[in-house]
PDB file of N, CA, C, O and CB in Angstrom:
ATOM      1  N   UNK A   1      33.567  -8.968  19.719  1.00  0.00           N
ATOM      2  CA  UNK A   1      33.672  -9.005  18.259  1.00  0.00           C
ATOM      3  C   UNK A   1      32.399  -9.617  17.668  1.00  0.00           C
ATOM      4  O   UNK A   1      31.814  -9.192  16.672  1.00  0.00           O
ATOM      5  CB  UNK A   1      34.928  -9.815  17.814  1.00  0.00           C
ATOM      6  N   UNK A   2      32.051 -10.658  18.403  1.00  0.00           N
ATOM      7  CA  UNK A   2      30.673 -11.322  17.752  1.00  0.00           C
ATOM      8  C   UNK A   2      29.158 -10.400  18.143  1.00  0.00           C
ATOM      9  O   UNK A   2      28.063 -10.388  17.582  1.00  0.00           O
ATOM     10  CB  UNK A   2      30.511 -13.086  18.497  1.00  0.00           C
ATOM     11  N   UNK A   3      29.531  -9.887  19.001  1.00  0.00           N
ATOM     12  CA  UNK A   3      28.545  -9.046  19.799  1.00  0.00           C
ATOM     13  C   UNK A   3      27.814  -8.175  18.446  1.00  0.00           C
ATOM     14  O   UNK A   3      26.708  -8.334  17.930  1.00  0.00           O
ATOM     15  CB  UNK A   3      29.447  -7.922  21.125  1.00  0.00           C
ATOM     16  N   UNK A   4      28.883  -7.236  18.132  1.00  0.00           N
ATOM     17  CA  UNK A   4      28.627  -6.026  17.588  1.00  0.00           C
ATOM     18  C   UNK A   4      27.931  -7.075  15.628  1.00  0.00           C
ATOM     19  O   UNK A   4      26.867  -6.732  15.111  1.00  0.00           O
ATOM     20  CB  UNK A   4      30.572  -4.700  17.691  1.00  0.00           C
ATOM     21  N   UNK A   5      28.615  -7.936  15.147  1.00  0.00           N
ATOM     22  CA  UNK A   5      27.910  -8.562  13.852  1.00  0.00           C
ATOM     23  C   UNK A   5      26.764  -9.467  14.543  1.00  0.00           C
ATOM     24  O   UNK A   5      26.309 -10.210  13.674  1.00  0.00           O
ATOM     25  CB  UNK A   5      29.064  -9.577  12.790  1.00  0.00           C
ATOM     26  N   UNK A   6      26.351  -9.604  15.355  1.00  0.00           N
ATOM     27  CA  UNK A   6      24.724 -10.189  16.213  1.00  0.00           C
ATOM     28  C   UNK A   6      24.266  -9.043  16.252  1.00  0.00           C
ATOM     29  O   UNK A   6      23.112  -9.067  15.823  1.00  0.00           O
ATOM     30  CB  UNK A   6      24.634 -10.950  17.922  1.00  0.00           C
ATOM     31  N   UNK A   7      24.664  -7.772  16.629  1.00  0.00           N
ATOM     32  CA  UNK A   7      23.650  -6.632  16.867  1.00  0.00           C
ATOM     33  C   UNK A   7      23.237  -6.142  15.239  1.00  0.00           C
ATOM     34  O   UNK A   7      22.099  -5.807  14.910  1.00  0.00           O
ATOM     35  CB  UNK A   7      24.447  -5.229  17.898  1.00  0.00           C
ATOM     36  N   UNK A   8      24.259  -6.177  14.446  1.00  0.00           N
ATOM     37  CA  UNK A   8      24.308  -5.366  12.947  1.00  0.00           C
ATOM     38  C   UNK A   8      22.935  -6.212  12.790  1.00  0.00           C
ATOM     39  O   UNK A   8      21.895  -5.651  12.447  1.00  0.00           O
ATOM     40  CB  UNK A   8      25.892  -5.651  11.556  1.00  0.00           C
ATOM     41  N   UNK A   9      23.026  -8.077  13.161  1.00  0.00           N
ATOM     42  CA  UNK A   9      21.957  -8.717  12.134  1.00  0.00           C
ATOM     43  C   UNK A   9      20.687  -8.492  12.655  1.00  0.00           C
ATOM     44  O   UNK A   9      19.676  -8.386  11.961  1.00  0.00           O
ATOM     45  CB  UNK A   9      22.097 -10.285  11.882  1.00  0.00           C
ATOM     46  N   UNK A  10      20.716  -8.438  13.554  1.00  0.00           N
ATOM     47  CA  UNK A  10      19.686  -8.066  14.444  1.00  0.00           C
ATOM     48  C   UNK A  10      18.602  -6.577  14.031  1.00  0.00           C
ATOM     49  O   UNK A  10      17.477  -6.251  13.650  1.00  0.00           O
ATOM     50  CB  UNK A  10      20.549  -7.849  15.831  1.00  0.00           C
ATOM     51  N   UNK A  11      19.732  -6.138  14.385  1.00  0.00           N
ATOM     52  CA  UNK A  11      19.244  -4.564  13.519  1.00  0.00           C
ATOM     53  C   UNK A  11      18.466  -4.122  12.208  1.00  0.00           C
ATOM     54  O   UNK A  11      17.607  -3.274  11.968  1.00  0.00           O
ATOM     55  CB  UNK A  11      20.368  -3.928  13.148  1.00  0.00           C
ATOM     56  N   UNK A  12      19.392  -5.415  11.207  1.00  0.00           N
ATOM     57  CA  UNK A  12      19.035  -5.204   9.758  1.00  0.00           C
ATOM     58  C   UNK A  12      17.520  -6.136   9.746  1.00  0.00           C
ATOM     59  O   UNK A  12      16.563  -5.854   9.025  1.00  0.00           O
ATOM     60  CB  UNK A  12      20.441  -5.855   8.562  1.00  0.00           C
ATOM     61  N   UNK A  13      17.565  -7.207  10.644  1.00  0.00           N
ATOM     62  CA  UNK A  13      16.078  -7.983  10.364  1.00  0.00           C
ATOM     63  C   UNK A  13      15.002  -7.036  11.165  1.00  0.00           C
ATOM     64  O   UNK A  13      13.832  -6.934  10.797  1.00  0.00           O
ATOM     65  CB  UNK A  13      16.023  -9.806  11.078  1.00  0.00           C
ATOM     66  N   UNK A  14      15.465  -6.456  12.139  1.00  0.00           N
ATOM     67  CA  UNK A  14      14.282  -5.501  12.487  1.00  0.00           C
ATOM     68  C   UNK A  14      14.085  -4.372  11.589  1.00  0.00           C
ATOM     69  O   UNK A  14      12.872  -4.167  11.646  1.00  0.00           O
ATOM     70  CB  UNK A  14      14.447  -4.910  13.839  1.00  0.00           C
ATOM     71  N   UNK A  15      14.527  -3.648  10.906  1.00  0.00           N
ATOM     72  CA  UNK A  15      14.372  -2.729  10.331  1.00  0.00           C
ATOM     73  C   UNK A  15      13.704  -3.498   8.735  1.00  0.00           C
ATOM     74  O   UNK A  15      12.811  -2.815   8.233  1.00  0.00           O
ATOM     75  CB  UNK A  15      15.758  -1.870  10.440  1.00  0.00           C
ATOM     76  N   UNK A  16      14.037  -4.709   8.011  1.00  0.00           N
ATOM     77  CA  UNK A  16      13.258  -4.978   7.229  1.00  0.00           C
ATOM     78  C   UNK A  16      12.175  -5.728   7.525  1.00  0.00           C
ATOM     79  O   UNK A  16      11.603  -6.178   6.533  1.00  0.00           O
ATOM     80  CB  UNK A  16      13.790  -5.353   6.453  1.00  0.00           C
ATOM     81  N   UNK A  17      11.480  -6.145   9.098  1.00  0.00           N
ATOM     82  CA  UNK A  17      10.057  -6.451   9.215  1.00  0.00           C
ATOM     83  C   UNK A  17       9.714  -5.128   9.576  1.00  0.00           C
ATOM     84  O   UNK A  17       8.493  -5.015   9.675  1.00  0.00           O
ATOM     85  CB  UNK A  17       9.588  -7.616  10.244  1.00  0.00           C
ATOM     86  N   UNK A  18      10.362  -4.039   9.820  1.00  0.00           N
ATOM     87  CA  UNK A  18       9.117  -2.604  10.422  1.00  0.00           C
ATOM     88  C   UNK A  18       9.230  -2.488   8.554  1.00  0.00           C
ATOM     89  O   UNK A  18       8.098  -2.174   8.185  1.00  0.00           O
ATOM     90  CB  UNK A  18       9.952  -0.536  11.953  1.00  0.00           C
ATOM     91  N   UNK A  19      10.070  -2.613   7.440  1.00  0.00           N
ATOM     92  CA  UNK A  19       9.610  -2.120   6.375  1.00  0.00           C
ATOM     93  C   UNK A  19       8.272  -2.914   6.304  1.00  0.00           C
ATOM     94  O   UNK A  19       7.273  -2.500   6.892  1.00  0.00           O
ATOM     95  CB  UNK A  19      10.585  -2.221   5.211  1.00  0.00           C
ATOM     96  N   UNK A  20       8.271  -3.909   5.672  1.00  0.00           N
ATOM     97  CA  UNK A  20       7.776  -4.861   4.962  1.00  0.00           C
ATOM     98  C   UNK A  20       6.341  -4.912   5.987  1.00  0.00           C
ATOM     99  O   UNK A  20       5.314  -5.419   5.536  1.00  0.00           O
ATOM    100  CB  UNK A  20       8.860  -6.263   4.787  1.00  0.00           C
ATOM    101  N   UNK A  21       6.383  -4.324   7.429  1.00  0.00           N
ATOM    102  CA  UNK A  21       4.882  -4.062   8.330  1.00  0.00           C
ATOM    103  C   UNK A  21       4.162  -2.966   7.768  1.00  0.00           C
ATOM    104  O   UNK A  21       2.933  -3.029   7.751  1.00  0.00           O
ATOM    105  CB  UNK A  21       5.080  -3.635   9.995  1.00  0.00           C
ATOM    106  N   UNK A  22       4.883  -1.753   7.203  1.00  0.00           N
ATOM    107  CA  UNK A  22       4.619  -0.325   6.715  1.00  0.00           C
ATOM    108  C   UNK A  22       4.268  -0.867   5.420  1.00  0.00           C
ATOM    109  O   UNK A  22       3.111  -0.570   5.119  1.00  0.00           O
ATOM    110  CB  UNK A  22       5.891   0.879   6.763  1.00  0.00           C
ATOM    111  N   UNK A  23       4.902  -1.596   4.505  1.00  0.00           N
ATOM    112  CA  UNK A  23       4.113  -1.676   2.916  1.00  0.00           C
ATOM    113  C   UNK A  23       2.945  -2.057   3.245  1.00  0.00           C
ATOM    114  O   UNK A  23       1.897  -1.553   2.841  1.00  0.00           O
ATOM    115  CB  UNK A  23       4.665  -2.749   1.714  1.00  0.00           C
ATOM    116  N   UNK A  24       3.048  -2.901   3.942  1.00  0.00           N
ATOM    117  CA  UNK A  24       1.592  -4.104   3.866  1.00  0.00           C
ATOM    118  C   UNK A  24       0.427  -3.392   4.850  1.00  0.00           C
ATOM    119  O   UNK A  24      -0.666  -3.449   4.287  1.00  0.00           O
ATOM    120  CB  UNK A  24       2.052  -6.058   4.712  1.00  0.00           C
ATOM    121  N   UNK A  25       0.369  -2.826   5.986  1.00  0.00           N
ATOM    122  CA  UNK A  25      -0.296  -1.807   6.214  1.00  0.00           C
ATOM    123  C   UNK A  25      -0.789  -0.301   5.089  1.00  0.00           C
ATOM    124  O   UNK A  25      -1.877   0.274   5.107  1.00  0.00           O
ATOM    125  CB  UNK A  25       0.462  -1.540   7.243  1.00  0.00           C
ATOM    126  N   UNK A  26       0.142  -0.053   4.399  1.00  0.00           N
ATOM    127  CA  UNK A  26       0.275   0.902   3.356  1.00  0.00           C
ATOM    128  C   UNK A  26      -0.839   0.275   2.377  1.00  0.00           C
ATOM    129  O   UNK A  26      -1.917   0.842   2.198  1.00  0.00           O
ATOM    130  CB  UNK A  26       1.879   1.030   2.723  1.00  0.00           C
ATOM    131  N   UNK A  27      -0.547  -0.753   1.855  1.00  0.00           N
ATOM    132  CA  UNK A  27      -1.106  -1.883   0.883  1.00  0.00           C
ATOM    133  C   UNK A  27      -3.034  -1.791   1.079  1.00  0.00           C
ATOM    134  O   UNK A  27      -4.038  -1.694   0.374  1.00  0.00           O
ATOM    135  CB  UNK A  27      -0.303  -3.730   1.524  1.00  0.00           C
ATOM    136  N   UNK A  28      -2.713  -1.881   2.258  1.00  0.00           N
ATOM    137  CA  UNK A  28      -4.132  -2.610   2.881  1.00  0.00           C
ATOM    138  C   UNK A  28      -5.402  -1.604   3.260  1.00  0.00           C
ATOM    139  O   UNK A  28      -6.619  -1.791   3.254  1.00  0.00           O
ATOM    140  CB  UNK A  28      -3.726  -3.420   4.401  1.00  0.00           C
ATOM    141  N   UNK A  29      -4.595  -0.476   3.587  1.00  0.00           N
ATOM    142  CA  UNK A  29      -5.578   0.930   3.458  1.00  0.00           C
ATOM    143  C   UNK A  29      -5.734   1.903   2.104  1.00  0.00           C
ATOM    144  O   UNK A  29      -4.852   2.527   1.514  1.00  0.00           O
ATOM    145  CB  UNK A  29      -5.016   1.967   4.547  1.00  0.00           C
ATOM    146  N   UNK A  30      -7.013   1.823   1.851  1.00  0.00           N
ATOM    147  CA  UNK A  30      -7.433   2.232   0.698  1.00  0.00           C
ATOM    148  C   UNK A  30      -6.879   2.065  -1.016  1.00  0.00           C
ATOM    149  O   UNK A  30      -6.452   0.911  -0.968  1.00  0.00           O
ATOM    150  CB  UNK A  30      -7.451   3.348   1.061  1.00  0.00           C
ATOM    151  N   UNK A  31      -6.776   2.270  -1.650  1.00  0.00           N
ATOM    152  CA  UNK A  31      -6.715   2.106  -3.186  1.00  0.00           C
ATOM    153  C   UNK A  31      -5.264   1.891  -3.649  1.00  0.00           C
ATOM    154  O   UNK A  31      -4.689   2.968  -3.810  1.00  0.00           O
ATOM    155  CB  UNK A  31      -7.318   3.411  -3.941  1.00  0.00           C
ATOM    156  N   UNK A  32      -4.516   0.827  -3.905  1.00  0.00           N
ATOM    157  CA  UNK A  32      -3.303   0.959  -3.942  1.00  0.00           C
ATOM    158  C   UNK A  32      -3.006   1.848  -5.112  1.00  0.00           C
ATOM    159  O   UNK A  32      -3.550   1.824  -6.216  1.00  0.00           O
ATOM    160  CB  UNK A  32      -2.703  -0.267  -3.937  1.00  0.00           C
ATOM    161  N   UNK A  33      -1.968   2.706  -4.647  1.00  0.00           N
ATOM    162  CA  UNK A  33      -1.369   3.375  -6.060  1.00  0.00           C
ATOM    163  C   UNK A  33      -0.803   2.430  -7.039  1.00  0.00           C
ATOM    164  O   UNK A  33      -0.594   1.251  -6.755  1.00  0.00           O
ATOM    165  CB  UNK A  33      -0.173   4.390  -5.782  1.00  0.00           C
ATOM    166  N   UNK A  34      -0.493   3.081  -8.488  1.00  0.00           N
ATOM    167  CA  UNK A  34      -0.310   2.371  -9.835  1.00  0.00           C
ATOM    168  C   UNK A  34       1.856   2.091  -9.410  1.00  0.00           C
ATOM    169  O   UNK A  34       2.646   2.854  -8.853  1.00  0.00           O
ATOM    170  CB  UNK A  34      -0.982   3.864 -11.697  1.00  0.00           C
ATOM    171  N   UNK A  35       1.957   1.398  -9.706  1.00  0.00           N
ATOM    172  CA  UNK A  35       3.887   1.389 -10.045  1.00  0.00           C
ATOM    173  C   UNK A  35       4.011   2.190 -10.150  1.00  0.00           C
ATOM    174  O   UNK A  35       4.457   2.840  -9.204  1.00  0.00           O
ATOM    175  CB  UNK A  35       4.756   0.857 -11.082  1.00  0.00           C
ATOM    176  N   UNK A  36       3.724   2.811 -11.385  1.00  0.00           N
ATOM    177  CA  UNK A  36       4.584   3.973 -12.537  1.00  0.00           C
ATOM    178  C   UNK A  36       3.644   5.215 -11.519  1.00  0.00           C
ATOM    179  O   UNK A  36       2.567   5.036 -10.951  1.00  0.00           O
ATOM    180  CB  UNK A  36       4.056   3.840 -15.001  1.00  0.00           C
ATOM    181  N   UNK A  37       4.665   6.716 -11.559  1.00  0.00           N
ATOM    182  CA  UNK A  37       4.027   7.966 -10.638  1.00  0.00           C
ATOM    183  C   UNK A  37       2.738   8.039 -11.606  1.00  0.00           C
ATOM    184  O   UNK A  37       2.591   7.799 -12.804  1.00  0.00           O
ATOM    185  CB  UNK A  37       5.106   9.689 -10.505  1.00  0.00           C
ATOM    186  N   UNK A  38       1.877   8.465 -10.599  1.00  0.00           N
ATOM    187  CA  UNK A  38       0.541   9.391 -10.858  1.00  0.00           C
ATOM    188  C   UNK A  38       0.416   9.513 -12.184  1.00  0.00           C
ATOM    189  O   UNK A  38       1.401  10.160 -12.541  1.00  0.00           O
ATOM    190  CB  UNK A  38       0.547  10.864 -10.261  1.00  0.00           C
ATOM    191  N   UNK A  39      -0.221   9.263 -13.082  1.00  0.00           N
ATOM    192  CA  UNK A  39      -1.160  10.442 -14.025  1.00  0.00           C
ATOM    193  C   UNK A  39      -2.255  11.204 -13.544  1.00  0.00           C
ATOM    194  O   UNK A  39      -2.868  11.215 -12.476  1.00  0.00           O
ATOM    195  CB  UNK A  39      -1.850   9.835 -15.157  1.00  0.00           C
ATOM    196  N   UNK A  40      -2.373  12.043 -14.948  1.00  0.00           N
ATOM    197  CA  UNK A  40      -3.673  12.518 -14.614  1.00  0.00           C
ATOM    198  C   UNK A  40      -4.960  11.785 -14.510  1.00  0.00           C
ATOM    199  O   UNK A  40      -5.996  12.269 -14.054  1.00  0.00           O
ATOM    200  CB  UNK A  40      -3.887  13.358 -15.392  1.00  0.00           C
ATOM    201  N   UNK A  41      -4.819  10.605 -14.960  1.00  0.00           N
ATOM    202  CA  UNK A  41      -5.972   9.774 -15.206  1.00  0.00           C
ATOM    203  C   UNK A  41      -6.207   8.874 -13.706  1.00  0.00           C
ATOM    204  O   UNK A  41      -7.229   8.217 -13.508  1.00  0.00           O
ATOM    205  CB  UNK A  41      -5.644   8.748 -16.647  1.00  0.00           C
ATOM    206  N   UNK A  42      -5.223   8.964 -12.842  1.00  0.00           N
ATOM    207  CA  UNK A  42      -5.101   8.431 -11.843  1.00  0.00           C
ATOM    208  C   UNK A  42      -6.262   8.989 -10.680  1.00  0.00           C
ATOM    209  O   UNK A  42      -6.812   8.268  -9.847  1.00  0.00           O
ATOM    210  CB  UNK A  42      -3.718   8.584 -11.582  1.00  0.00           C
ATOM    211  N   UNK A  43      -6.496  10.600 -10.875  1.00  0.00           N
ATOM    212  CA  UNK A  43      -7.243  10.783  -9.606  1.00  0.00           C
ATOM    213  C   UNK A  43      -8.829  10.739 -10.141  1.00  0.00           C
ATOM    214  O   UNK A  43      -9.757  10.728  -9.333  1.00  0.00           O
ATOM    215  CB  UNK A  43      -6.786  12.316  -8.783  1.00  0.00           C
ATOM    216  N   UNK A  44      -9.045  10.713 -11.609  1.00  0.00           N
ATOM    217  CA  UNK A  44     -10.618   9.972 -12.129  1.00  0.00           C
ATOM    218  C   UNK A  44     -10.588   8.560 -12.013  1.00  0.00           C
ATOM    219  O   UNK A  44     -11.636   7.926 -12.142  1.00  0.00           O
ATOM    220  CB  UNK A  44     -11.049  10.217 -13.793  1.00  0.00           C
ATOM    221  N   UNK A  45      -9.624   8.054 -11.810  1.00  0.00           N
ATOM    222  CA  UNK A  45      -9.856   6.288 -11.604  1.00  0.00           C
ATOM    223  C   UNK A  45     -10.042   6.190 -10.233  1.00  0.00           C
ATOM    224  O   UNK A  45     -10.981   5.448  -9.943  1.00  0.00           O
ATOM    225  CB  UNK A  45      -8.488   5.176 -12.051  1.00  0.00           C
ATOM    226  N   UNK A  46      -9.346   6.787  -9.108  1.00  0.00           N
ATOM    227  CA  UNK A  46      -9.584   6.433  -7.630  1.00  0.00           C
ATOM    228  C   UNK A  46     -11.082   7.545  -7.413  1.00  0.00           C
ATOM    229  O   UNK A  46     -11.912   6.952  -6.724  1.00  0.00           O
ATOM    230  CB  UNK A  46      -7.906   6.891  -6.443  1.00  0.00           C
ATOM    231  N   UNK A  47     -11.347   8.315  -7.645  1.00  0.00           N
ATOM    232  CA  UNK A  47     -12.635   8.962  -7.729  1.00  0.00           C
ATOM    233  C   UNK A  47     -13.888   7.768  -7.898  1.00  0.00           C
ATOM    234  O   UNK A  47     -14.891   7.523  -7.228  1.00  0.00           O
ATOM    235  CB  UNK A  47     -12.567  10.041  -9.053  1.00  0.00           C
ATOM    236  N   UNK A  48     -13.338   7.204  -9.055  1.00  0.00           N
ATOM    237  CA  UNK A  48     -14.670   6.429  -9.936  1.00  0.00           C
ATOM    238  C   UNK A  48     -14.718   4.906  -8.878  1.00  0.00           C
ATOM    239  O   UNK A  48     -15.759   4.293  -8.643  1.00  0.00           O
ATOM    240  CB  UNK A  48     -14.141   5.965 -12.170  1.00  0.00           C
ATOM    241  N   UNK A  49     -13.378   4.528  -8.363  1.00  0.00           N
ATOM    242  CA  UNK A  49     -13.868   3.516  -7.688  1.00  0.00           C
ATOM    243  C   UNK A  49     -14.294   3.468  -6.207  1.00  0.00           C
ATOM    244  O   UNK A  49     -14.522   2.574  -5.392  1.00  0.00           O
ATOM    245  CB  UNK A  49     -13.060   2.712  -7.869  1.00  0.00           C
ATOM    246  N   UNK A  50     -14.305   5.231  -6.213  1.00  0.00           N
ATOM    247  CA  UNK A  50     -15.174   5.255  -4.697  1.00  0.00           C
ATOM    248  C   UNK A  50     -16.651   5.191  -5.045  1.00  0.00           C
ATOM    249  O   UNK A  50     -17.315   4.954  -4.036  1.00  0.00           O
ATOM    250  CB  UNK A  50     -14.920   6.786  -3.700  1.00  0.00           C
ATOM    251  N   UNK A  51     -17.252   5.302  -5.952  1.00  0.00           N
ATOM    252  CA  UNK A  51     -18.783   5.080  -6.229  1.00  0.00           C
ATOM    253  C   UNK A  51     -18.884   3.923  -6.198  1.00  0.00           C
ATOM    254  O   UNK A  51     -17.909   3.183  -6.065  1.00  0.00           O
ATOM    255  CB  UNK A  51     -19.407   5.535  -7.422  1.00  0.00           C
ATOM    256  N   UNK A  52     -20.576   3.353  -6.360  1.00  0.00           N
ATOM    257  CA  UNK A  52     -20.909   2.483  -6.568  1.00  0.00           C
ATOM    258  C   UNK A  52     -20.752   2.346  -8.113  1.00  0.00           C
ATOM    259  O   UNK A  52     -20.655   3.350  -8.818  1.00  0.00           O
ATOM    260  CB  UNK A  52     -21.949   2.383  -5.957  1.00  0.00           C
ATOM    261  N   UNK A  53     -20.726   0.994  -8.663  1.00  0.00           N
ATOM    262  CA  UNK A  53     -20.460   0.344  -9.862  1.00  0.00           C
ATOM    263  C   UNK A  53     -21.722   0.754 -10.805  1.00  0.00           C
ATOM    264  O   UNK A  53     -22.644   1.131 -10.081  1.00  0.00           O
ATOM    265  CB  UNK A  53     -20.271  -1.276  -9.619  1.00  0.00           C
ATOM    266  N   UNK A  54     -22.043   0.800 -12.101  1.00  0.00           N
ATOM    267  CA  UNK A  54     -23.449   1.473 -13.162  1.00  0.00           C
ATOM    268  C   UNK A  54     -24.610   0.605 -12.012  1.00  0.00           C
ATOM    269  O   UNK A  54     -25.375   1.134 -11.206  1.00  0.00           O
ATOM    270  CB  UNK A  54     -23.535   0.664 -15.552  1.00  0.00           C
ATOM    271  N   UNK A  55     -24.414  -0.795 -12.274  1.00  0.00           N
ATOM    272  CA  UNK A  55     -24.596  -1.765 -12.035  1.00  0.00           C
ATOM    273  C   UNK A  55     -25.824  -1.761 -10.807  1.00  0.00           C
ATOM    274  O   UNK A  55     -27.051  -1.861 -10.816  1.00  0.00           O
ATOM    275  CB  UNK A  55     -23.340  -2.277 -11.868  1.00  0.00           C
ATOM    276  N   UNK A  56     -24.690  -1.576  -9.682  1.00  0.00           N
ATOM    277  CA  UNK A  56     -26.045  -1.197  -8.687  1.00  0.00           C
ATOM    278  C   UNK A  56     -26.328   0.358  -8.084  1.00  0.00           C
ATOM    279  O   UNK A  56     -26.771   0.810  -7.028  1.00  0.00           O
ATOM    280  CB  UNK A  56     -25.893  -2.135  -7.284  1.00  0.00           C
ATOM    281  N   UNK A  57     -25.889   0.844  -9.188  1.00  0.00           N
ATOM    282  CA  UNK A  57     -27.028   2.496  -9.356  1.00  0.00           C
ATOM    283  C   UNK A  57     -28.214   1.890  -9.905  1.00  0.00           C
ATOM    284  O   UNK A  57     -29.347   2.191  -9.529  1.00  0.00           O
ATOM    285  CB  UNK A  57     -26.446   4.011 -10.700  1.00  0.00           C
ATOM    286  N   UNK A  58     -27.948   1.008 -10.823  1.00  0.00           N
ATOM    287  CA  UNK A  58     -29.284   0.689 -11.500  1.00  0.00           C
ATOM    288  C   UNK A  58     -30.330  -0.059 -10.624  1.00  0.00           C
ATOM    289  O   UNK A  58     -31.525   0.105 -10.377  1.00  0.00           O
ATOM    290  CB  UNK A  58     -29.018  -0.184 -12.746  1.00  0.00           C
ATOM    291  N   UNK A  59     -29.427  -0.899 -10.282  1.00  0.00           N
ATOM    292  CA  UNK A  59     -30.414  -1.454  -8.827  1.00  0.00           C
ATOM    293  C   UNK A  59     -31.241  -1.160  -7.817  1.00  0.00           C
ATOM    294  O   UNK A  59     -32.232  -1.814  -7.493  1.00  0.00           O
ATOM    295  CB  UNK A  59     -29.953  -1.809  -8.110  1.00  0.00           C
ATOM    296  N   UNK A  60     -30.844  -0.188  -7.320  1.00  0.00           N
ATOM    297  CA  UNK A  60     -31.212   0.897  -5.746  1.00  0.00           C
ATOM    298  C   UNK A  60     -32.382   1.906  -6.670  1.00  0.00           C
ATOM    299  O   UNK A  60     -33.350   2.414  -6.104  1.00  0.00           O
ATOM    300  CB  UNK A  60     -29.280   2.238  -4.876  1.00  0.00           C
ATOM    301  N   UNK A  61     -32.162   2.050  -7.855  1.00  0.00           N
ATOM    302  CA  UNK A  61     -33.131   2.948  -8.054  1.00  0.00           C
ATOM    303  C   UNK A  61     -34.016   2.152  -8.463  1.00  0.00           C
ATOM    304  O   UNK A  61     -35.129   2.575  -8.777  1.00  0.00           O
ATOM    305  CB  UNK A  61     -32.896   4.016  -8.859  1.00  0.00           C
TER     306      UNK A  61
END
């Protein structure tokens, strides 16, 4: 009887550290997405922050 509510807890804490390993891996590679879904303005903002900044364009040249 105790077996099977040790396995349930068991179960449920492994399955919310493989979540909470997947956000934070998720998180940590490349540009986090916004909360709210996509706009259109979303794929000129991750575009623009793959360049370099005005800043040091101006520099290098």
């Amino acid at each position: 009887e105790d077996h099977t509510l040790l396995f349930a807890a068991t179960f449920i804490s492994l399955l919310l550290l493989l979540v909470a390993a997947y956000l934070y891996f998720k998180k940590k590679g490349g540009v986090e997405p916004p909360p709210n879904p996509p706009t259109p303005g979303y794929n000129t903002f991750s575009s623009m922050s793959e360049q370099p900044l005005p800043g040091e364009v101006k520099g290098g040249q």
